[in-house]
C-alpha positions, 0 to 999 in steps of 0.5 A: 388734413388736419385743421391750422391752429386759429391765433389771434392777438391782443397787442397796441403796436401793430408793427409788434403784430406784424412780426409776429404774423411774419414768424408764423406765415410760413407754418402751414399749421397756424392761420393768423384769424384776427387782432385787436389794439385794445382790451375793450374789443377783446370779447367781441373780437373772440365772439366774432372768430373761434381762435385756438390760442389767444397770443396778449401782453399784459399792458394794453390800454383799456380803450382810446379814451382809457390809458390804463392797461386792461384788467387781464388778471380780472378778465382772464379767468372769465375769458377761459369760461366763456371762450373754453376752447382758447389758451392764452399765450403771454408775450410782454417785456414784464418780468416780474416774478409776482405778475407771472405768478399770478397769470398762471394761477389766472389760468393762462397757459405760457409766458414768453419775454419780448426780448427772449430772442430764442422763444420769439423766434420759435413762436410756432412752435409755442403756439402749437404746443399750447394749441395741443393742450401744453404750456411754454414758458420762457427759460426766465419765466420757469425760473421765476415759478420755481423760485421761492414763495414770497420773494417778490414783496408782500403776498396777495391773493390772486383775488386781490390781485384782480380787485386792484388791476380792476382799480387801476384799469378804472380808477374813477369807478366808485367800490359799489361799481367795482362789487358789482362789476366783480358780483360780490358784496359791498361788504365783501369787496371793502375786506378784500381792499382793506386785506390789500392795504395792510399787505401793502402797507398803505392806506388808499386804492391809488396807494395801494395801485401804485405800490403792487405795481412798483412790486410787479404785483398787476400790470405796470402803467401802459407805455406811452403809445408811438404811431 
């Protein structure tokens, strides 16, 4: 008998949760093995559990004590090294062409919108398709990876794309601490800001956050949190 495929999840509404394990509690080939609330407890949580494929939304709080979404454009390409036996599976309510562009070339392996009624209530069935190695995007997903380079604001890197999702899930950190988190030169780190400023056209990290957010270039604020 073949082993159930392990899915865990990474999302700050547990009743969101719930319907999720509700859609899949019925499919003898998925075990539902753990969750988290926060990005910060996403490491220990894939240490703690093997999981086939990692179910996340793009704009989970950091921490209690940190609103600001958790860095995944940052963290995903490392968590695929660490953890080289999991997919990640996208669902969030963000449809911006640039953000879904930017997690596939970060390495994840579907997107689906929350309001994509049809993929939502096919869930299992992305899941196992990820599980065996494919991808599963969303009809609107596909459509925003078809569509032509550049249509959604200036064109950053994915390496600064990272560099400002980094800044804006730690916006008190100084450039030495966000070089060292990244292992990278001072020196480095300052071209990789100063190539996003002038894409952007500003002229200061918060600028620059709060310009490739509105363009959906990294995650947007978190949501206020309910219950």
């Amino acid at each position: 008998m073949t082993n159930p495929t392990r899915v865990a999840f990474l999302e700050d509404h547990l009743s969101i949760i719930d319907g999720y394990v509700f859609r899949l509690q019925h499919d003898p080939q998925i075990e539902v093995v753990a969750s988290a609330m926060y990005g910060r407890d996403l490491e220990e949580m894939l240490r703690q559990q093997a999981v086939d494929v990692l179910v996340l939304d793009v704009s989970v709080p950091t921490s209690p004590d940190n609103p600001n979404p958790y860095p995944i454009l940052h963290e995903a390409p490392a968590l695929l090294q660490e953890f080289p036996e999991t997919a990640i599976l996208v669902i969030s309510m963000h449809a911006e062409r640039a953000l879904i562009r930017a997690l596939v070339e970060a390495g994840v392996s579907g997107y689906i919108l929350k309001d994509d009624h049809e993929a939502i209530h096919d869930l299992s069935s992305a899941i196992r398709t990820i599980a065996a190695g494919g991808i599963y995007f969303s009809h609107y997903a596909q459509q925003a990876l078809s569509a032509p380079a550049g249509s959604s604001g200036p064109a950053l890197t994915l390496r600064q794309r990272e560099v400002l999702s980094l800044c804006a899930a730690y916006p008190d950190l100084t450039t030495a601490q966000i070089a060292r988190t990244l292992g990278v030169a001072n020196s480095t780190l300052r071209n990789l800001l100063s190539g996003a400023y002038l894409r952007l056209e500003v002229r200061s990290r918060p600028a620059a956050v709060a310009r490739a957010r509105q363009l959906g270039l990294i995650a947007p604020e978190s949501p206020q949190r309910v219950g």
